[in-house]
N, C-alpha and C positions, 0 to 999 in steps of 0.2 A: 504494500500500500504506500503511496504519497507520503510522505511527512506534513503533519502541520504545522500551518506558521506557528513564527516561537509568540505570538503574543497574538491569536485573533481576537479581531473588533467584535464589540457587543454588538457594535451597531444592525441591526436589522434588517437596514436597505442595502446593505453590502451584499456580492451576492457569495455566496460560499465556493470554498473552493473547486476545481473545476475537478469531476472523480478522475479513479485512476482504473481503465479496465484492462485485464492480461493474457493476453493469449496467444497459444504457443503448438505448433505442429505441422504439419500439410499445410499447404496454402488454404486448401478448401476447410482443414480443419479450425484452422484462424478464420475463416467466415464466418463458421457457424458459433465457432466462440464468439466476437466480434459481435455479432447480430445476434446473437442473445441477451448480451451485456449491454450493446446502449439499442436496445427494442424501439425505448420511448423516444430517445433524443433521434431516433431515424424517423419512427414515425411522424413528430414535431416537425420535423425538416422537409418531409414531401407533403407535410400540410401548408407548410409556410411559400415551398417551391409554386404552387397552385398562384397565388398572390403577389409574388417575386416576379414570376415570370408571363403572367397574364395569360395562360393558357391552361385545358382543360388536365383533366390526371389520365385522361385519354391519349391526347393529343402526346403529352409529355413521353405518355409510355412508347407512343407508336415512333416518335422524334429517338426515344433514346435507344431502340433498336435498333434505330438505323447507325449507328456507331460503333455498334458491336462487331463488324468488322474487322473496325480498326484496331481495336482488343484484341483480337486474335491475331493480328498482324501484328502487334509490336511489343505485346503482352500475354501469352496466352493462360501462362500460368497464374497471371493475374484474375483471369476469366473467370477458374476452378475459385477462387475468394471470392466472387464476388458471386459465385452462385450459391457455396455457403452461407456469405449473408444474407441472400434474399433466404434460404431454406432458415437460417437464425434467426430472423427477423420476423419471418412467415409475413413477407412481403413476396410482390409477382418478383421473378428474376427482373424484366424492365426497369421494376422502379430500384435496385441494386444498382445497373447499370445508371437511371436517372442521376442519384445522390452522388456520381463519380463524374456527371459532366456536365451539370448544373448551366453558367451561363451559353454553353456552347449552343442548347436546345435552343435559346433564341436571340444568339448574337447578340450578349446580353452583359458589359461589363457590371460584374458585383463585389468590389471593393477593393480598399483603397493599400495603405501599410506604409510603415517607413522603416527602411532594414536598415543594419547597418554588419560592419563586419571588423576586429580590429585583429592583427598580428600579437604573437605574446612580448614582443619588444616596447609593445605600446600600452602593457599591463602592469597593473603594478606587485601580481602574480608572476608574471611573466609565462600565461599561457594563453590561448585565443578565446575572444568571447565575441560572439554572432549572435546577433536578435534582432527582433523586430517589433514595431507593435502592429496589430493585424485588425482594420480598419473597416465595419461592416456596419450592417444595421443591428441594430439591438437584440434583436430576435434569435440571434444567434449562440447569445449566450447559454442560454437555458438546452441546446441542442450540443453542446462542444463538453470536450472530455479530452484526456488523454488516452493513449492508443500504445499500450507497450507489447510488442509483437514480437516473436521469435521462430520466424520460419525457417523448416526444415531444410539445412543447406544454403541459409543466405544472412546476412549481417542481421542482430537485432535491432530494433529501432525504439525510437522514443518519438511520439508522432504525437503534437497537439492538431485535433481534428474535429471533425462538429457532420452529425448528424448521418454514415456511414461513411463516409470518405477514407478511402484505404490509403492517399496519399495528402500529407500536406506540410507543414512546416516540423521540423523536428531534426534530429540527430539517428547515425547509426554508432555504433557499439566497435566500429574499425574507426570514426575518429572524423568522418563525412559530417557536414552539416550543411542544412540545404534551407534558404528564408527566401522571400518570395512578395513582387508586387505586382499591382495592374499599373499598365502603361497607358499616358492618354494620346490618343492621335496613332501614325505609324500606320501598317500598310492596312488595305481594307480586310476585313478578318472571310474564311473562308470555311468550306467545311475541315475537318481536322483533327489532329489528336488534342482531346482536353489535356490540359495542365495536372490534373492532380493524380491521373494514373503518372505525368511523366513526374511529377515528385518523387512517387515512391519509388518508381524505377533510380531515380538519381540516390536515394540512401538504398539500391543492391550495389554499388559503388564504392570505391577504397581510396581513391586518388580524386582532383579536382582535372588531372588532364584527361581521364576518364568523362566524367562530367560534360564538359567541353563537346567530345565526341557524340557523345548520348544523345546530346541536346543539337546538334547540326546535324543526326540521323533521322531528327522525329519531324515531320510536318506539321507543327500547331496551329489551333486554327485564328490564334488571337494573340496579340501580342504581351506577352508578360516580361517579368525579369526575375534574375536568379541573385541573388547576394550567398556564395559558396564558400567552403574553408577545406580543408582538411589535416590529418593527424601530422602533416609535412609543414603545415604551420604557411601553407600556399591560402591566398585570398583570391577572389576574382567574382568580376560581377559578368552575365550574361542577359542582356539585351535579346530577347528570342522573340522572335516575329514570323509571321506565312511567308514572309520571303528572304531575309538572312538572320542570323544570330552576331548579335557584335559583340565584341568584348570590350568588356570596359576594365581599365587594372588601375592598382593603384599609384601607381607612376613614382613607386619610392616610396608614400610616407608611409603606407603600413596599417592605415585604414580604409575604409569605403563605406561611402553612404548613397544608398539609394531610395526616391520618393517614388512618386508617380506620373514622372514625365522623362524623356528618354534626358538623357547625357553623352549616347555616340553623336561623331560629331557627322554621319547618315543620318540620322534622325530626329537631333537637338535642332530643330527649325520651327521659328513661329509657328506656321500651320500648327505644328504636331503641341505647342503648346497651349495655343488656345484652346485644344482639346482635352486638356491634360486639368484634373480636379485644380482647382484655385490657392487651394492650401499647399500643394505638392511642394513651391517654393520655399515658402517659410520653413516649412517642416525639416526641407532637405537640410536648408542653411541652419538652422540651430542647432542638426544632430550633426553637421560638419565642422560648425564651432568648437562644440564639445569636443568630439573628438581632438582637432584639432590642439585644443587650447592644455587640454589634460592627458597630452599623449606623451606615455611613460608613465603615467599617473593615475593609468583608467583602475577603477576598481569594480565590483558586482555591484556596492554598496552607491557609487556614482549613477552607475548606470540604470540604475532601478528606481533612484531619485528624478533623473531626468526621461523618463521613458513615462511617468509618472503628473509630468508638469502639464499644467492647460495654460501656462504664463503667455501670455500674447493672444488667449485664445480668440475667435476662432480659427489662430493658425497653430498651436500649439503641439507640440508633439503627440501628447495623450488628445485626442480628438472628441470633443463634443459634438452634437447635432444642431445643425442650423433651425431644425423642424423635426416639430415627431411627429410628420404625417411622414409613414414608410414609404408609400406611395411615392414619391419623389426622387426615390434610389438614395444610394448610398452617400453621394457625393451632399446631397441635401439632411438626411435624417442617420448618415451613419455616426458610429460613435467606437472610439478603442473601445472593442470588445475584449481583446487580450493584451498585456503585455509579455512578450516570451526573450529572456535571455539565456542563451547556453553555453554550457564550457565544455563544450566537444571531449577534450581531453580525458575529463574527469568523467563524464557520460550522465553528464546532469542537464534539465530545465529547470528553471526560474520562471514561473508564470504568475503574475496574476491577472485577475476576469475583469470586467467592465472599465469602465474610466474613473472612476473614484478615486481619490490620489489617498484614503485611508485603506485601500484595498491591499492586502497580503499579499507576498508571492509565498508560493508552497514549491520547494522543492522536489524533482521526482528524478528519479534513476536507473539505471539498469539493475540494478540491488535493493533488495527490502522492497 
Protein backbone atom coordinates (compact mmCIF):
# COMPACT_ATOMS: atom_id res chain seq x y z
CA UNK A 1 0.00 0.00 0.00
CA UNK A 2 0.81 3.80 -0.55
CA UNK A 3 2.26 5.54 2.48
CA UNK A 4 0.52 8.24 4.13
CA UNK A 5 1.23 11.77 4.37
CA UNK A 6 3.27 12.39 7.55
CA UNK A 7 0.77 14.98 8.72
CA UNK A 8 -2.81 14.60 6.66
CA UNK A 9 -5.29 17.70 6.71
CA UNK A 10 -8.44 17.49 8.66
CA UNK A 11 -9.63 19.56 6.23
CA UNK A 12 -12.73 17.90 4.46
CA UNK A 13 -12.65 19.59 1.16
CA UNK A 14 -9.21 18.12 0.48
CA UNK A 15 -9.66 15.24 -1.43
CA UNK A 16 -7.95 12.05 -0.16
CA UNK A 17 -5.29 10.52 -1.34
CA UNK A 18 -5.20 9.15 -4.60
CA UNK A 19 -5.60 4.66 -3.87
CA UNK A 20 -2.89 2.47 -4.80
CA UNK A 21 -4.07 -0.76 -6.98
CA UNK A 22 -1.49 -3.81 -7.66
CA UNK A 23 -1.32 -6.02 -10.12
CA UNK A 24 0.98 -8.57 -11.38
CA UNK A 25 1.11 -11.59 -14.00
CA UNK A 26 0.18 -12.06 -17.97
CA UNK A 27 -0.77 -9.04 -19.46
CA UNK A 28 -4.32 -10.33 -19.66
CA UNK A 29 -3.96 -11.37 -16.05
CA UNK A 30 -3.02 -7.50 -15.16
CA UNK A 31 -6.41 -6.66 -16.89
CA UNK A 32 -8.52 -8.56 -15.11
CA UNK A 33 -6.75 -7.59 -11.98
CA UNK A 34 -6.80 -3.92 -13.02
CA UNK A 35 -10.52 -3.86 -13.96
CA UNK A 36 -11.51 -5.20 -11.00
CA UNK A 37 -9.70 -2.96 -8.63
CA UNK A 38 -10.75 0.41 -10.04
CA UNK A 39 -14.48 -1.02 -11.54
CA UNK A 40 -15.82 2.34 -10.36
CA UNK A 41 -13.34 4.83 -11.37
CA UNK A 42 -13.63 3.19 -15.09
CA UNK A 43 -17.18 3.09 -14.96
CA UNK A 44 -17.15 7.15 -13.75
CA UNK A 45 -14.99 7.61 -16.72
CA UNK A 46 -17.13 6.21 -19.79
CA UNK A 47 -19.81 8.03 -17.94
CA UNK A 48 -18.11 11.23 -17.98
CA UNK A 49 -16.50 10.36 -21.78
CA UNK A 50 -20.51 10.56 -22.97
CA UNK A 51 -20.37 14.42 -21.98
CA UNK A 52 -16.54 15.19 -22.62
CA UNK A 53 -16.88 14.18 -25.92
CA UNK A 54 -20.53 14.87 -27.02
CA UNK A 55 -21.38 11.61 -28.45
CA UNK A 56 -23.60 8.72 -27.92
CA UNK A 57 -21.89 5.27 -25.78
CA UNK A 58 -22.90 3.86 -29.16
CA UNK A 59 -21.20 5.95 -31.23
CA UNK A 60 -18.09 5.87 -28.86
CA UNK A 61 -18.18 2.02 -28.90
CA UNK A 62 -18.41 1.66 -32.69
CA UNK A 63 -15.59 4.84 -33.14
CA UNK A 64 -13.23 2.99 -30.70
CA UNK A 65 -13.25 -0.23 -32.64
CA UNK A 66 -12.34 1.11 -35.25
CA UNK A 67 -8.64 1.54 -33.67
CA UNK A 68 -8.24 -1.76 -32.70
CA UNK A 69 -6.27 -2.37 -35.56
CA UNK A 70 -3.84 -0.23 -34.74
CA UNK A 71 -3.44 -2.24 -31.32
CA UNK A 72 -2.76 -5.02 -32.81
CA UNK A 73 -0.40 -3.52 -35.14
CA UNK A 74 1.92 -1.95 -32.68
CA UNK A 75 0.74 -3.51 -29.42
CA UNK A 76 -0.70 -6.63 -29.41
CA UNK A 77 0.01 -7.90 -26.34
CA UNK A 78 -1.28 -4.92 -25.01
CA UNK A 79 -4.69 -6.16 -26.71
CA UNK A 80 -4.73 -9.54 -24.21
CA UNK A 81 -4.89 -6.32 -21.13
CA UNK A 82 -7.13 -4.60 -22.34
CA UNK A 83 -9.53 -7.57 -22.82
CA UNK A 84 -8.99 -8.54 -19.34
CA UNK A 85 -10.05 -5.23 -18.25
CA UNK A 86 -13.09 -5.15 -20.09
CA UNK A 87 -13.66 -9.03 -18.61
CA UNK A 88 -12.59 -7.03 -14.96
CA UNK A 89 -14.48 -4.51 -15.34
CA UNK A 90 -17.43 -6.43 -16.82
CA UNK A 91 -17.55 -3.79 -19.34
CA UNK A 92 -18.05 -4.45 -23.58
CA UNK A 93 -14.24 -5.12 -24.65
CA UNK A 94 -15.10 -1.58 -26.97
CA UNK A 95 -15.41 0.53 -24.03
CA UNK A 96 -11.72 -1.00 -22.73
CA UNK A 97 -10.59 -0.01 -25.94
CA UNK A 98 -12.71 3.52 -25.42
CA UNK A 99 -10.98 4.52 -21.93
CA UNK A 100 -7.37 3.93 -23.83
CA UNK A 101 -8.07 6.42 -26.66
CA UNK A 102 -10.22 8.96 -25.21
CA UNK A 103 -9.64 12.32 -27.33
CA UNK A 104 -8.70 10.60 -30.58
CA UNK A 105 -12.73 9.40 -30.87
CA UNK A 106 -13.30 12.96 -31.61
CA UNK A 107 -10.23 14.83 -32.51
CA UNK A 108 -10.78 16.15 -29.20
CA UNK A 109 -7.71 17.88 -27.35
CA UNK A 110 -8.27 17.04 -23.21
CA UNK A 111 -5.69 18.69 -21.32
CA UNK A 112 -3.33 20.77 -20.42
CA UNK A 113 0.30 19.98 -17.97
CA UNK A 114 3.54 21.56 -17.37
CA UNK A 115 6.51 18.89 -17.09
CA UNK A 116 9.57 19.40 -16.36
CA UNK A 117 12.77 17.24 -16.08
CA UNK A 118 16.04 18.17 -14.07
CA UNK A 119 19.68 16.02 -14.30
CA UNK A 120 21.15 14.83 -10.76
CA UNK A 121 23.85 17.78 -11.18
CA UNK A 122 21.17 20.17 -10.62
CA UNK A 123 19.95 18.33 -7.27
CA UNK A 124 20.74 18.81 -4.28
CA UNK A 125 20.51 14.94 -3.87
CA UNK A 126 22.31 14.70 -6.77
CA UNK A 127 19.84 12.20 -8.50
CA UNK A 128 17.15 13.16 -11.36
CA UNK A 129 13.73 14.39 -10.56
CA UNK A 130 10.97 14.43 -13.52
CA UNK A 131 7.35 15.64 -12.96
CA UNK A 132 4.64 17.38 -13.93
CA UNK A 133 1.51 18.76 -12.82
CA UNK A 134 -1.22 17.13 -15.04
CA UNK A 135 -3.96 19.78 -16.02
CA UNK A 136 -7.62 18.59 -16.72
CA UNK A 137 -11.13 19.16 -15.63
CA UNK A 138 -12.16 18.28 -12.22
CA UNK A 139 -13.80 15.29 -12.90
CA UNK A 140 -11.11 13.55 -13.17
CA UNK A 141 -10.01 13.35 -9.85
CA UNK A 142 -12.44 11.10 -8.40
CA UNK A 143 -11.74 8.54 -11.42
CA UNK A 144 -7.46 8.52 -11.05
CA UNK A 145 -5.48 6.10 -8.99
CA UNK A 146 -2.25 4.78 -9.09
CA UNK A 147 -1.50 1.61 -11.32
CA UNK A 148 1.52 -0.57 -9.87
CA UNK A 149 1.92 -3.37 -12.54
CA UNK A 150 4.27 -6.11 -12.95
CA UNK A 151 4.04 -7.91 -16.05
CA UNK A 152 5.34 -11.16 -16.84
CA UNK A 153 8.66 -10.46 -18.65
CA UNK A 154 8.75 -6.78 -18.98
CA UNK A 155 9.92 -3.73 -16.47
CA UNK A 156 7.49 -2.98 -13.47
CA UNK A 157 5.85 0.27 -13.56
CA UNK A 158 4.51 2.99 -11.28
CA UNK A 159 1.68 4.54 -13.55
CA UNK A 160 -0.44 7.52 -12.15
CA UNK A 161 -3.72 6.88 -14.31
CA UNK A 162 -7.49 7.65 -14.13
CA UNK A 163 -10.30 5.70 -15.18
CA UNK A 164 -8.77 2.26 -17.07
CA UNK A 165 -5.89 3.70 -18.94
CA UNK A 166 -3.19 1.10 -19.00
CA UNK A 167 -0.68 3.91 -20.01
CA UNK A 168 0.07 7.38 -18.78
CA UNK A 169 2.52 9.39 -16.61
CA UNK A 170 4.77 7.33 -14.21
CA UNK A 171 8.18 5.59 -14.00
CA UNK A 172 9.44 1.84 -14.67
CA UNK A 173 11.55 -0.05 -12.07
CA UNK A 174 14.95 0.00 -14.95
CA UNK A 175 15.19 3.70 -14.18
CA UNK A 176 12.63 5.09 -17.41
CA UNK A 177 10.56 7.86 -16.63
CA UNK A 178 8.19 9.15 -19.00
CA UNK A 179 5.70 12.83 -18.25
CA UNK A 180 3.75 14.17 -20.90
CA UNK A 181 1.71 17.24 -22.58
CA UNK A 182 -0.95 18.43 -25.03
CA UNK A 183 0.45 20.64 -27.65
CA UNK A 184 -1.56 23.69 -29.19
CA UNK A 185 -1.51 24.21 -32.96
CA UNK A 186 1.01 21.88 -35.06
CA UNK A 187 0.18 19.63 -37.96
CA UNK A 188 -3.63 18.83 -38.57
CA UNK A 189 -4.32 15.75 -36.30
CA UNK A 190 -5.32 12.45 -38.23
CA UNK A 191 -6.52 9.04 -37.72
CA UNK A 192 -3.69 7.27 -35.60
CA UNK A 193 -2.17 5.61 -32.74
CA UNK A 194 -3.45 7.25 -29.28
CA UNK A 195 -0.99 8.53 -26.86
CA UNK A 196 -1.59 6.59 -23.88
CA UNK A 197 -1.06 2.84 -25.32
CA UNK A 198 2.26 4.62 -26.71
CA UNK A 199 3.13 5.80 -22.94
CA UNK A 200 3.03 2.45 -21.70
CA UNK A 201 5.00 1.17 -24.45
CA UNK A 202 7.69 3.98 -23.73
CA UNK A 203 8.07 2.42 -19.62
CA UNK A 204 8.64 -1.46 -21.65
CA UNK A 205 11.88 0.65 -22.25
CA UNK A 206 15.47 0.99 -20.59
CA UNK A 207 17.21 3.68 -22.29
CA UNK A 208 15.82 7.30 -23.52
CA UNK A 209 17.68 6.57 -27.01
CA UNK A 210 15.28 3.62 -27.05
CA UNK A 211 12.50 6.13 -26.40
CA UNK A 212 13.44 8.39 -29.34
CA UNK A 213 13.05 5.24 -31.74
CA UNK A 214 9.60 4.02 -30.36
CA UNK A 215 8.27 7.38 -30.74
CA UNK A 216 9.59 8.15 -34.76
CA UNK A 217 8.05 4.37 -35.37
CA UNK A 218 4.50 5.17 -34.16
CA UNK A 219 2.00 7.37 -36.26
CA UNK A 220 0.05 9.56 -33.65
CA UNK A 221 -2.69 10.87 -34.41
CA UNK A 222 -2.20 14.35 -32.50
CA UNK A 223 0.38 16.13 -31.59
CA UNK A 224 1.63 15.73 -27.94
CA UNK A 225 5.01 15.94 -26.17
CA UNK A 226 7.25 13.62 -24.09
CA UNK A 227 9.55 15.39 -21.08
CA UNK A 228 11.87 11.71 -20.62
CA UNK A 229 15.00 10.60 -18.22
CA UNK A 230 16.49 7.65 -17.69
CA UNK A 231 18.65 5.59 -15.09
CA UNK A 232 21.87 7.02 -17.41
CA UNK A 233 20.87 10.28 -15.97
CA UNK A 234 20.08 11.26 -20.07
CA UNK A 235 17.06 14.15 -20.32
CA UNK A 236 15.29 14.86 -23.55
CA UNK A 237 12.05 16.31 -24.53
CA UNK A 238 10.09 14.94 -27.62
CA UNK A 239 7.84 17.06 -29.66
CA UNK A 240 5.65 14.06 -31.41
CA UNK A 241 3.32 15.20 -34.16
CA UNK A 242 1.38 13.14 -37.40
CA UNK A 243 4.18 14.32 -39.37
CA UNK A 244 7.60 14.58 -37.48
CA UNK A 245 8.97 14.07 -33.87
CA UNK A 246 11.50 16.98 -32.97
CA UNK A 247 13.74 16.86 -30.20
CA UNK A 248 14.19 19.32 -28.11
CA UNK A 249 17.54 18.99 -25.43
CA UNK A 250 18.63 20.78 -23.03
CA UNK A 251 21.48 22.59 -24.63
CA UNK A 252 23.93 22.00 -21.44
CA UNK A 253 22.09 23.37 -18.58
CA UNK A 254 20.74 20.07 -17.26
CA UNK A 255 17.10 20.99 -17.19
CA UNK A 256 13.97 21.18 -19.30
CA UNK A 257 10.78 22.44 -19.08
CA UNK A 258 7.90 21.83 -21.10
CA UNK A 259 4.13 23.65 -21.23
CA UNK A 260 1.66 23.54 -23.93
CA UNK A 261 2.89 25.06 -26.97
CA UNK A 262 5.67 23.78 -29.17
CA UNK A 263 9.41 25.10 -28.57
CA UNK A 264 11.17 23.35 -31.83
CA UNK A 265 12.04 25.87 -33.79
CA UNK A 266 9.57 23.73 -36.86
CA UNK A 267 6.82 24.53 -34.91
CA UNK A 268 7.53 27.47 -32.33
CA UNK A 269 5.52 29.94 -34.86
CA UNK A 270 2.75 32.40 -34.05
CA UNK A 271 0.13 30.37 -35.88
CA UNK A 272 0.90 27.33 -33.65
CA UNK A 273 0.75 29.73 -30.67
CA UNK A 274 -2.26 31.28 -30.92
CA UNK A 275 -3.57 27.90 -30.62
CA UNK A 276 -1.68 26.98 -27.90
CA UNK A 277 -3.87 27.21 -24.14
CA UNK A 278 -3.16 31.18 -22.91
CA UNK A 279 -1.55 30.10 -19.62
CA UNK A 280 1.05 27.80 -21.47
CA UNK A 281 3.56 30.89 -21.37
CA UNK A 282 3.53 31.93 -17.95
CA UNK A 283 3.57 28.48 -16.75
CA UNK A 284 6.50 27.54 -18.83
CA UNK A 285 8.41 30.64 -17.74
CA UNK A 286 8.07 30.39 -13.98
CA UNK A 287 8.95 26.42 -13.90
CA UNK A 288 12.10 27.72 -16.03
CA UNK A 289 12.87 30.38 -13.50
CA UNK A 290 12.86 27.93 -10.94
CA UNK A 291 14.74 25.61 -12.38
CA UNK A 292 16.98 27.86 -13.44
CA UNK A 293 17.46 30.02 -10.59
CA UNK A 294 17.85 26.96 -7.95
CA UNK A 295 19.99 24.72 -10.11
CA UNK A 296 22.34 22.73 -7.86
CA UNK A 297 19.92 23.52 -5.25
CA UNK A 298 16.79 21.63 -6.59
CA UNK A 299 15.35 19.61 -3.68
CA UNK A 300 11.69 17.31 -3.47
CA UNK A 301 10.82 19.72 -0.76
CA UNK A 302 11.33 22.81 -3.42
CA UNK A 303 9.77 21.31 -5.93
CA UNK A 304 6.48 20.40 -4.20
CA UNK A 305 6.23 23.91 -2.94
CA UNK A 306 6.37 25.25 -6.36
CA UNK A 307 4.39 22.69 -8.27
CA UNK A 308 1.87 23.66 -5.51
CA UNK A 309 1.70 27.69 -6.02
CA UNK A 310 -1.46 29.51 -7.94
CA UNK A 311 0.90 32.80 -7.36
CA UNK A 312 0.11 34.88 -10.47
CA UNK A 313 -2.84 32.88 -10.91
CA UNK A 314 -4.63 32.49 -13.51
CA UNK A 315 -1.28 31.67 -14.81
CA UNK A 316 0.04 29.97 -12.01
CA UNK A 317 1.71 26.71 -12.12
CA UNK A 318 -0.91 24.75 -9.86
CA UNK A 319 -3.96 25.77 -12.30
CA UNK A 320 -7.25 26.99 -11.23
CA UNK A 321 -10.41 27.03 -13.40
CA UNK A 322 -11.48 30.11 -15.21
CA UNK A 323 -15.40 28.43 -15.18
CA UNK A 324 -16.98 25.58 -13.60
CA UNK A 325 -19.12 25.15 -16.55
CA UNK A 326 -17.17 21.67 -17.88
CA UNK A 327 -18.62 22.37 -20.97
CA UNK A 328 -16.09 24.71 -22.02
CA UNK A 329 -13.19 22.19 -22.04
CA UNK A 330 -10.21 22.03 -20.25
CA UNK A 331 -8.50 25.12 -21.30
CA UNK A 332 -11.63 27.02 -19.65
CA UNK A 333 -12.85 24.94 -16.52
CA UNK A 334 -9.67 22.65 -16.10
CA UNK A 335 -7.88 22.77 -12.93
CA UNK A 336 -4.36 20.63 -11.48
CA UNK A 337 -5.99 17.76 -10.85
CA UNK A 338 -2.55 16.17 -9.94
CA UNK A 339 0.75 17.00 -8.86
CA UNK A 340 3.32 14.18 -9.69
CA UNK A 341 7.01 14.37 -8.89
CA UNK A 342 9.47 11.32 -9.32
CA UNK A 343 12.81 10.13 -8.50
CA UNK A 344 13.40 7.47 -11.07
CA UNK A 345 16.21 6.20 -9.28
CA UNK A 346 14.97 5.59 -6.20
CA UNK A 347 11.59 4.14 -7.86
CA UNK A 348 9.30 6.56 -6.13
CA UNK A 349 6.13 9.03 -6.87
CA UNK A 350 5.39 12.02 -5.07
CA UNK A 351 1.69 12.85 -5.85
CA UNK A 352 -0.61 14.90 -4.70
CA UNK A 353 -4.70 15.38 -6.01
CA UNK A 354 -6.49 18.43 -6.85
CA UNK A 355 -5.15 22.03 -6.70
CA UNK A 356 -5.23 22.98 -3.08
CA UNK A 357 -1.88 24.07 -2.13
CA UNK A 358 -2.90 22.37 1.72
CA UNK A 359 -3.06 19.06 -0.36
CA UNK A 360 -0.44 16.18 0.78
CA UNK A 361 1.66 14.32 -1.44
CA UNK A 362 1.74 10.40 -0.50
CA UNK A 363 4.53 8.76 -1.42
CA UNK A 364 4.27 5.36 -3.51
CA UNK A 365 6.94 2.70 -4.66
CA UNK A 366 7.86 -0.26 -6.17
CA UNK A 367 8.04 -1.70 -2.34
CA UNK A 368 5.43 -1.88 0.44
Amino acid sequence: MAELPEAPSLNPALPPPFPLYDVSGTHYECGIQHGEQASVHIHKHLESMVDSLGLSRDTIRQRALGFRPLFEEHCPHLCEEIQGLAEGARIKLADAYAVNIRGALNFTSDGGCTAFAVQGKGTAGGGPLIGQNSDMLPTVIDQAYVLRIRPAGKPACLIWTFGGMIGYHGINDQGIAQFANDIGGGPVPRFGFPHYPLKRLMLERTRVSELVTLVQSTPVWISGNYVVSDKEDHILDLEATPEHVEIVTDQGSGFLAHANHFLSARYATGDNFRQSAIDSFMRQYRMEKLLRSKFGQLDLQMLKDQMRTSGGSPTGICRKARSTDLSQGWETAGITVASIIAEPTKGQLHIAPGNHPESRFTQYSFTG
